[in-house]
DOKE-217291 format. One record per residue (C-alpha): residue number from 1; x, y, z; chain; residue in one letter. Coordinates in steps of 0.02 Angstrom, whole numbers. Example, Ala and Ser with C-alpha at 12.3 -4.5 7.8 and 13.67 -1.06 7.14 Angstrom:
residues 2
BALUM   resi       px       py       pz   chain   resn
BALUM      1      615     -225      390       A      A
BALUM      2      684      -53      357       A      S
//
This chain:
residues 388
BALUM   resi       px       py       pz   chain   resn
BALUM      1     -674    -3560     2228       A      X
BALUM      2     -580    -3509     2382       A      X
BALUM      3     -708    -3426     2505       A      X
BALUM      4     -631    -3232     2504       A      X
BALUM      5     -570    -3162     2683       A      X
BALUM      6     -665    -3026     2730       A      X
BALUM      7     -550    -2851     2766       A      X
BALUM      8     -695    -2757     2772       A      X
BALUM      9     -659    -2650     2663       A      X
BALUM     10     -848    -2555     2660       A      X
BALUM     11     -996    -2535     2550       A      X
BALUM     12     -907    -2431     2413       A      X
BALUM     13     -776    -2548     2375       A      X
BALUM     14     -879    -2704     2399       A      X
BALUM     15    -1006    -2643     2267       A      X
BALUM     16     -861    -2584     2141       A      X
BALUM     17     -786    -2745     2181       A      X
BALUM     18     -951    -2860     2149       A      X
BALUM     19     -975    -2751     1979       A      X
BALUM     20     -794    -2755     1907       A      X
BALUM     21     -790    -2942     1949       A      X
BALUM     22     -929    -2983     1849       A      X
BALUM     23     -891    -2871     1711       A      X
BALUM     24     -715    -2945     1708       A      X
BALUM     25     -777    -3123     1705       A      X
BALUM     26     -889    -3103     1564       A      X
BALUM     27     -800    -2982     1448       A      X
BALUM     28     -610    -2953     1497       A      X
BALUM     29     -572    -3133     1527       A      X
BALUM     30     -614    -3203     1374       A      X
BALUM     31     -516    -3099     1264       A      X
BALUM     32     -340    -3127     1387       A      X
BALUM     33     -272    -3281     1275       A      X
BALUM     34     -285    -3184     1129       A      X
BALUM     35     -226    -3042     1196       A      X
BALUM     36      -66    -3109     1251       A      X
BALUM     37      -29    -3202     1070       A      X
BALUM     38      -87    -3088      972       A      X
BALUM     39      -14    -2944     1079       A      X
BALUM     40     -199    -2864     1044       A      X
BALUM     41     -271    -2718     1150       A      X
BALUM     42     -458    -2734     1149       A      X
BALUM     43     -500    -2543     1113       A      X
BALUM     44     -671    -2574     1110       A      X
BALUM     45     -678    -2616     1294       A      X
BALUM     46     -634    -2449     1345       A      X
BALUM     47     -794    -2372     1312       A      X
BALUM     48     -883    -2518     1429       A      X
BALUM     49     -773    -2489     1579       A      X
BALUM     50     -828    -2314     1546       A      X
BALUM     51    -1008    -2346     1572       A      X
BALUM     52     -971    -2437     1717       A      X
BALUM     53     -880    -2306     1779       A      X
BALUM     54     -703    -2376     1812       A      X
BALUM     55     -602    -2231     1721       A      X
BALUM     56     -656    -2097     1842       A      X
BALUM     57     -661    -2178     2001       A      X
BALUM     58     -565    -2042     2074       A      X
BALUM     59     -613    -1912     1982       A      X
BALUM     60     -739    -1790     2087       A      X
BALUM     61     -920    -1818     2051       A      X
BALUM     62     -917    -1625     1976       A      X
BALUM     63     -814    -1684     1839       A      X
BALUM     64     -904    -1819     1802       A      X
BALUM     65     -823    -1967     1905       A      X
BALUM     66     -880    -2073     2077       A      X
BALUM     67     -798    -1960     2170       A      X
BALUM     68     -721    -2120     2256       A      X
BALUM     69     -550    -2154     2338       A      X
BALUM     70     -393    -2257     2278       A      X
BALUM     71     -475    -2402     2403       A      X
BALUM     72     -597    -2424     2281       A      X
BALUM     73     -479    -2384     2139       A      X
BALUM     74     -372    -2538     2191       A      X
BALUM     75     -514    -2664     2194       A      X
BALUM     76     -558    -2620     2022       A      X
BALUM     77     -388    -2645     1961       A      X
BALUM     78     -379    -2811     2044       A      X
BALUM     79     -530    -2867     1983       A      X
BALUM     80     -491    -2823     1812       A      X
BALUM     81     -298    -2890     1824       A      X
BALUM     82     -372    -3059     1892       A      X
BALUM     83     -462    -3086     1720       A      X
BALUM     84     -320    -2999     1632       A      X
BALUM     85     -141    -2932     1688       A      X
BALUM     86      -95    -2838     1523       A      X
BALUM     87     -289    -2752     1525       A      X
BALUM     88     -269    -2697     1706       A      X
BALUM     89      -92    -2618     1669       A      X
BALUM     90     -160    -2515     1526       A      X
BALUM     91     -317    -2494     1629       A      X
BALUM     92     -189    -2404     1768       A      X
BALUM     93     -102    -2306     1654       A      X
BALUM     94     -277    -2230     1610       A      X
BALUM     95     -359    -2209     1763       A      X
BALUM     96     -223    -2165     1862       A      X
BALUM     97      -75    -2105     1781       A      X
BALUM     98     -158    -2004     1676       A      X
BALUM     99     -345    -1961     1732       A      X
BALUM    100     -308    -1949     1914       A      X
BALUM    101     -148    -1810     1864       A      X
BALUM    102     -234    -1715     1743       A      X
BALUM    103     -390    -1731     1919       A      X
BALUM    104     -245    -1674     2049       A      X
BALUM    105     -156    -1548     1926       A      X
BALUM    106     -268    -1505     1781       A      X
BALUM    107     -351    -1324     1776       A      X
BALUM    108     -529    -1305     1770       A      X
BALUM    109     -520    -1272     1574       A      X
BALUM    110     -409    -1426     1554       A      X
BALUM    111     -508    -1556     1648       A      X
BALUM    112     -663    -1486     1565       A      X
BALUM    113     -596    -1499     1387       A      X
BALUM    114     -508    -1683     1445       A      X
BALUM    115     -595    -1766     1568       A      X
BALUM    116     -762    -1810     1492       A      X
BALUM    117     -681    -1920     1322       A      X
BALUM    118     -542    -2000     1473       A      X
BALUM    119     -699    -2030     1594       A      X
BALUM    120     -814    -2110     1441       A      X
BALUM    121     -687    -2226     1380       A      X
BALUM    122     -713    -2132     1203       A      X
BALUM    123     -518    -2067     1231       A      X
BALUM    124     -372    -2182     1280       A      X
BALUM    125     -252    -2099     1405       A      X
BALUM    126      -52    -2114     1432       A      X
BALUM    127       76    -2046     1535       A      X
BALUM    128      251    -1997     1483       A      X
BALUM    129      422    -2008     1596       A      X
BALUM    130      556    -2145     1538       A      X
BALUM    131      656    -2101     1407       A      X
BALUM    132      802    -2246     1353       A      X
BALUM    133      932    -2163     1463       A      X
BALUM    134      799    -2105     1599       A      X
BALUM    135      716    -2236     1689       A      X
BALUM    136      747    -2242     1877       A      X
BALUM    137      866    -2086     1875       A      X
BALUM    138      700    -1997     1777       A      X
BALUM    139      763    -1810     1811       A      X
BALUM    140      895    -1842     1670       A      X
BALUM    141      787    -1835     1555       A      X
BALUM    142      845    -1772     1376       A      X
BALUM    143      678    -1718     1299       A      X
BALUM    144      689    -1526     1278       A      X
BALUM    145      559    -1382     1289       A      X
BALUM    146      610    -1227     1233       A      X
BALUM    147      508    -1062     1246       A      X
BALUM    148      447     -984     1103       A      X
BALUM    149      291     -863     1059       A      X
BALUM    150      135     -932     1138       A      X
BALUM    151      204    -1085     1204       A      X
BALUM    152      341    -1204     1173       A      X
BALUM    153      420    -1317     1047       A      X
BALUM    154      460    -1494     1089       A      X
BALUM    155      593    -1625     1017       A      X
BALUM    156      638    -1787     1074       A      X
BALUM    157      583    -1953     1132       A      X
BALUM    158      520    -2057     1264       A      X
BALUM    159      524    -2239     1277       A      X
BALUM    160      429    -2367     1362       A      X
BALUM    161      262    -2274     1356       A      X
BALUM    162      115    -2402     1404       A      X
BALUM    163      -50    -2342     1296       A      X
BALUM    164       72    -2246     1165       A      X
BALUM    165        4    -2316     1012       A      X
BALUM    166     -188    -2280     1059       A      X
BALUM    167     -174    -2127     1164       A      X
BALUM    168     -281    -1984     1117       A      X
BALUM    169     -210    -1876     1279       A      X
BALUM    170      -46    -1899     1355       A      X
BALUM    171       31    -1806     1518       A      X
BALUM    172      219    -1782     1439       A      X
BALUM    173      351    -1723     1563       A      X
BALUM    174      480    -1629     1465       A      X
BALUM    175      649    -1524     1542       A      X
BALUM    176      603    -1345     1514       A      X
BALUM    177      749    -1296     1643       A      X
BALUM    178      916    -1357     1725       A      X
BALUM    179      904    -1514     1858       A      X
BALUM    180      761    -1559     1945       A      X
BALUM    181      691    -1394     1941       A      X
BALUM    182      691    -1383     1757       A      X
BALUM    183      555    -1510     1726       A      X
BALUM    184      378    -1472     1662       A      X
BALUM    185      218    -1557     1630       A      X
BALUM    186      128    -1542     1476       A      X
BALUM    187      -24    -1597     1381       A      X
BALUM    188      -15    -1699     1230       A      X
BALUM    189     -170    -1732     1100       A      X
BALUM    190     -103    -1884      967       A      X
BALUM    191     -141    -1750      807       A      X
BALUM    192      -23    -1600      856       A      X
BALUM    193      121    -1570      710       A      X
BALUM    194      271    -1653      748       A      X
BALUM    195      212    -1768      876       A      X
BALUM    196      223    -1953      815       A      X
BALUM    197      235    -2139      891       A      X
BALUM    198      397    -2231      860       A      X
BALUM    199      428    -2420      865       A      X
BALUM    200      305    -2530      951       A      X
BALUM    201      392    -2646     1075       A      X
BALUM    202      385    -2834     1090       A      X
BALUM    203      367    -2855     1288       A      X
BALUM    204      413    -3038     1369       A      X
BALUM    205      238    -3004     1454       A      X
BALUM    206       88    -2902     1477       A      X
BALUM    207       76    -2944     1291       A      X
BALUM    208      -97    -2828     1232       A      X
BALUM    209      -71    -2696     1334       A      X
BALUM    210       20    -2587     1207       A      X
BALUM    211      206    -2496     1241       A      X
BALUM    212      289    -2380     1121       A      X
BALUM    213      393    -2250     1094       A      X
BALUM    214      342    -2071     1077       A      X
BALUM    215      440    -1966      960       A      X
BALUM    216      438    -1756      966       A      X
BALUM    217      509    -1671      806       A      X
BALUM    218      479    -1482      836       A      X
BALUM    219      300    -1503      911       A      X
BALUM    220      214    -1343      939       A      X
BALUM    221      137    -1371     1117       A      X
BALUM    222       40    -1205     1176       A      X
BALUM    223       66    -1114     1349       A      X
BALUM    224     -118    -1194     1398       A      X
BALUM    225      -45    -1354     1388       A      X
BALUM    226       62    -1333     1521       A      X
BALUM    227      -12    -1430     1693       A      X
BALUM    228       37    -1378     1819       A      X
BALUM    229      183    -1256     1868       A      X
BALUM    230      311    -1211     1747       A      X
BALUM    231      455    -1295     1801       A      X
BALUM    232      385    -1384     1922       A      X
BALUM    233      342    -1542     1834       A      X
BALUM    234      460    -1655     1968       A      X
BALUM    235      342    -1604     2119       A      X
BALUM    236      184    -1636     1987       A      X
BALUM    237      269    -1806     1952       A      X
BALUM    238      344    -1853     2106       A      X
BALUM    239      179    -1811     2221       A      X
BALUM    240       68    -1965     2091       A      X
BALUM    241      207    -2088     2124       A      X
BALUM    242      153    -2144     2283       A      X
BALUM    243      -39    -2139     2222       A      X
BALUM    244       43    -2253     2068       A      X
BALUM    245      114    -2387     2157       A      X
BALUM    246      -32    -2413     2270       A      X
BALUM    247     -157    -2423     2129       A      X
BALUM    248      -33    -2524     2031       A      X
BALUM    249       -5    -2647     2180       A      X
BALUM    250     -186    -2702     2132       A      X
BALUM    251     -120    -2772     1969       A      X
BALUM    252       -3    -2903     2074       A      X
BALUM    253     -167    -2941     2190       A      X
BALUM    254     -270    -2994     2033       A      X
BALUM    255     -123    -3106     1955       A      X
BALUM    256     -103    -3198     2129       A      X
BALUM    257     -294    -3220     2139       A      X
BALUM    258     -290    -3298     1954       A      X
BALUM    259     -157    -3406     2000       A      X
BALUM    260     -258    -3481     2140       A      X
BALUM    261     -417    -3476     2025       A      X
BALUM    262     -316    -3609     1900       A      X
BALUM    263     -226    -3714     2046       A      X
BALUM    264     -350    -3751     2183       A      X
BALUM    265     -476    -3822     2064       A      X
BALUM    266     -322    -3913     1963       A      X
BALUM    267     -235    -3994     2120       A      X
BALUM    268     -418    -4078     2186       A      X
BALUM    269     -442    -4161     2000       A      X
BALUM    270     -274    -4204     1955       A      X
BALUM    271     -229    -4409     2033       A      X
BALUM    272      -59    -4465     2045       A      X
BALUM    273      -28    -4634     2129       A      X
BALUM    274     -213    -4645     2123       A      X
BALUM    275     -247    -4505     2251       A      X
BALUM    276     -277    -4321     2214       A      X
BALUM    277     -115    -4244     2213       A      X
BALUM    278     -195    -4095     2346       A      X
BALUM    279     -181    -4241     2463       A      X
BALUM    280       -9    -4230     2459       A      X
BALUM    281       56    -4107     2611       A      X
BALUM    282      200    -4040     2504       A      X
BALUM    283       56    -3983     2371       A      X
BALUM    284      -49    -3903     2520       A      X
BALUM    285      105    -3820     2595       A      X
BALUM    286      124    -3751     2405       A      X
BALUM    287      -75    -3678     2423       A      X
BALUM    288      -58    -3624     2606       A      X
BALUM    289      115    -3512     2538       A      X
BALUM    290       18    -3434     2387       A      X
BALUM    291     -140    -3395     2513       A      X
BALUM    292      -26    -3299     2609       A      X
BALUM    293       56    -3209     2518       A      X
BALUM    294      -91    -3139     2409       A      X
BALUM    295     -182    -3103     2600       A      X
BALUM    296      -30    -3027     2664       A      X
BALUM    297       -6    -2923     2521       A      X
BALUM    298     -188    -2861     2518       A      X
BALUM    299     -168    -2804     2674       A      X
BALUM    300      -36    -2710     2652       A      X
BALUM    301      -78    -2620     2475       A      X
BALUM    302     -277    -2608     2567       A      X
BALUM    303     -200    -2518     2716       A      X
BALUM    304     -104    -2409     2611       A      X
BALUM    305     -228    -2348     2502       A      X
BALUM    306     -349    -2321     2644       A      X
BALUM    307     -200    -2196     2693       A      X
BALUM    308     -189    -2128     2523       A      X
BALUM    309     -363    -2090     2543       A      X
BALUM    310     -343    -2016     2743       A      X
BALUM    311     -195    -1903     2679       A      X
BALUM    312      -89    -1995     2777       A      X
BALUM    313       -4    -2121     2651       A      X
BALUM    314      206    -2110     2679       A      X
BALUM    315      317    -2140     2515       A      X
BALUM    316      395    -2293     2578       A      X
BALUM    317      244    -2366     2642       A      X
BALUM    318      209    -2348     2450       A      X
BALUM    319      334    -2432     2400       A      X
BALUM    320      341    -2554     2526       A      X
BALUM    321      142    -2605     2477       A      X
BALUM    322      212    -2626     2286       A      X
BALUM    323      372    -2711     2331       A      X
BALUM    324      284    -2839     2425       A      X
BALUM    325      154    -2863     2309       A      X
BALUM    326      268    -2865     2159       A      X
BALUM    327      374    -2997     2242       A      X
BALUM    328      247    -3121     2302       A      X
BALUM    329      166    -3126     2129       A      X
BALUM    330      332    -3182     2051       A      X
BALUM    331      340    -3311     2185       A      X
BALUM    332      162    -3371     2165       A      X
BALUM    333      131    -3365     1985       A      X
BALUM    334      312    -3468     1995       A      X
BALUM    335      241    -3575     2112       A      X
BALUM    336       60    -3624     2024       A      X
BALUM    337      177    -3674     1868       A      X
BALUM    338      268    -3801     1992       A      X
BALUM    339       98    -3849     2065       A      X
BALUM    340       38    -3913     1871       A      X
BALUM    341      208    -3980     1836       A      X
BALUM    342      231    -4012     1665       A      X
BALUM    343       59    -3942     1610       A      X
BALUM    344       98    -3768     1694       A      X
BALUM    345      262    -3745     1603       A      X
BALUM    346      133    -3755     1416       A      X
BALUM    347       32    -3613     1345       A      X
BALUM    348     -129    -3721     1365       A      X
BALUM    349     -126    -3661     1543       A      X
BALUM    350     -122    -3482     1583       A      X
BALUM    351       -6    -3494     1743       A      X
BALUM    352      160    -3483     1617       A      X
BALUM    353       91    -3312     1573       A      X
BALUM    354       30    -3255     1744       A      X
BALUM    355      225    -3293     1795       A      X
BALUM    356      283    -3178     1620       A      X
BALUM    357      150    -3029     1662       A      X
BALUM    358      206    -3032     1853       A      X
BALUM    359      394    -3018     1819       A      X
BALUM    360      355    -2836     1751       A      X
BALUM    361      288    -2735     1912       A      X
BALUM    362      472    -2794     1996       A      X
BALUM    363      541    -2683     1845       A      X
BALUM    364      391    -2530     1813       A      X
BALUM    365      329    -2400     1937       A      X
BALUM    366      484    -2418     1993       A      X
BALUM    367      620    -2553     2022       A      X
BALUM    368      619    -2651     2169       A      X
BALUM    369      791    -2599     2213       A      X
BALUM    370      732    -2415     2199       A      X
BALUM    371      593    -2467     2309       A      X
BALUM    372      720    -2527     2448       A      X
BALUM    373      831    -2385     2413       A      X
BALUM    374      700    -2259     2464       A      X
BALUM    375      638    -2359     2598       A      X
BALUM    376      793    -2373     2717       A      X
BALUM    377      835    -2183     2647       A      X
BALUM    378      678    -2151     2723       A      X
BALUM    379      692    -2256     2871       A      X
BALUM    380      864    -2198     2931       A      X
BALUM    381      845    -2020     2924       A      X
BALUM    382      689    -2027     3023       A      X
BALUM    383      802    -2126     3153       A      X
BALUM    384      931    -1970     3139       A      X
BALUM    385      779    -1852     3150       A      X
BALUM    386      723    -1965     3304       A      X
BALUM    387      927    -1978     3385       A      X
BALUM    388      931    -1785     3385       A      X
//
């Protein structure tokens, strides 16, 4: 065990840290093998990380959460991702996609009625935006909402929903309008008429955290199902994005540290040419690279989500924390297969999966080319704000 660096990152996260850790050693990480070939999500978990109160870290102590920050929410998720990837991405989709919206967004009558099952871990939560022609370019979005008497009537589908199959409550964005401005958010229960799940899909990775399509055939939605402003479901979406890719950065942190966990201790047994092959400098160059990256990341997504939390985080600072994170998990997880050679490229070891679960957060919340899109947008018209 590699002694952790200290980024003092207080009591609050420190104790959520200590108690996800252990709960994550002894109940998440024994069920990640079969998760992954069985492509299994552990629903009975859910109520557990309810009682320990992981689902409403953010949530305000008045509605039943810890009334914590995304700080805190991050360590959780990395905790949790270290024992399991595919547990901490549904986890993320719960806690923050969906609980912390319907917490920013929600009115009193709608966090009262869907907050405490979310919070418990007795309802499984999802969020809704990518439809099969709608992924980065999300405001083209086909799904329609049409007025009607007392609310509206939804039809078509979205794709690539994480949680679909076991979601009791789902945030939905739907176009209810023209262009961006046409765009609302709307609440979902799993029983209303015409709503149904489509085809589950096979993933490459994070195998057991579920992803689905959603499919809307004339579903009656009523007018206090709408969250938020009517037709103003892009600023609803738009304003979690940066609070998503900070919390989801976590996920990355978690593989990296599991990817140390398996090589460290593998690289001081292993002997080749009857020496331990960590004596060998290019092996300790490959440990000193992986170190760095997960601390460098850290301190990035950490900084970041201490902004979230000040009210000072900045969109590509978001994105920045993810992109780096993202990135030097594909390297590392890449790296601890090279660093067990021909044992790291077989399913006996879990680095070949850490390497498939990684590749996904260069794709979700976001591409990474997205991510460096809206970073130099960003950066060059502050410099044209600054040159005038």
């Amino acid at each position: 065990m590699i002694e952790d660096f200290d980024f003092a990152l207080g009591e609050s996260a420190d104790m959520i840290r200590e108690a996800t850790r252990r709960f994550a050693t002894d109940r998440i990480a024994p069920l990640a093998v079969r998760m992954d070939a069985e492509d299994w999500f552990p629903r009975d978990i859910w109520p557990e990380m309810g009682a320990l109160g992981l689902h409403g870290i953010t949530v305000d102590e008045a509605d039943g959460g810890l009334g914590l920050g995304y700080l805190e929410h991050v360590v959780a998720i990395e905790e949790v991702s270290r024992a399991s990837a595919s547990l901490g991405l549904s986890y993320g989709a719960h806690s923050n996609l969906c609980v912390n919206q319907i917490r920013r967004w929600g009115s009193a009558e709608q966090k009262a009625k869907y907050l405490p099952g979310l919070i418990s871990g007795e309802h499984v939560g999802s969020l809704a935006m990518s439809e099969v022609s709608a992924g980065s370019d999300v405001v083209s979005m086909k799904l329609r909402a049409r007025q009607v008497d007392g609310g509206w009537r939804l039809d078509g589908t979205k794709f690539w929903i994480t949680n679909a199959p076991y979601a009791d409550t789902l945030v939905v964005y739907a176009k209810t309008g023209e262009g961006s401005r046409g765009i609302t958010a709307f609440l979902i229960e799993k029983a209303m008429a015409g709503f149904s799940i489509g085809q589950k899909i096979d993933k490459m990775g994070m195998r057991g955290s579920p992803t689905a399509e959603l499919v809307f055939n004339d579903c009656f939605v009523a007018d206090t199902q709408v969250m938020g402003p009517v037709n103003g479901g892009v600023g609803v979406l738009m304003s979690g994005l940066d609070y998503e890719r900070a919390v989801l950065a976590g996920i990355q942190l978690g593989i990296m540290q599991a990817c140390l966990d398996v090589v460290v201790p593998y690289v001081r047994e292993r002997r080749q040419f009857g020496r331990a092959i960590g004596e060998f400098q290019l092996i300790q160059a490959k440990i000193a690279d992986m170190y760095v990256a997960l601390n460098s990341a850290r301190a990035y997504v950490y900084a970041v989500a201490r902004s979230c939390d000040a009210g000072r985080t900045t969109r590509f600072d978001a994105a920045g924390a993810i992109l780096l994170a993202s990135e030097n998990a594909v390297k590392v997880s890449l790296e601890a297969i090279q660093a067990l050679g021909g044992a790291g490229y077989t399913k006996d070891w879990p680095v070949e999966r850490f390497a498939r679960d990684a590749k996904l957060l260069d794709i979700g919340a976001g591409t990474n080319e997205i991510r460096r899109m809206l970073i130099g947008r960003e950066l060059i018209g502050k410099l044209e704000k600054v040159a005038q």
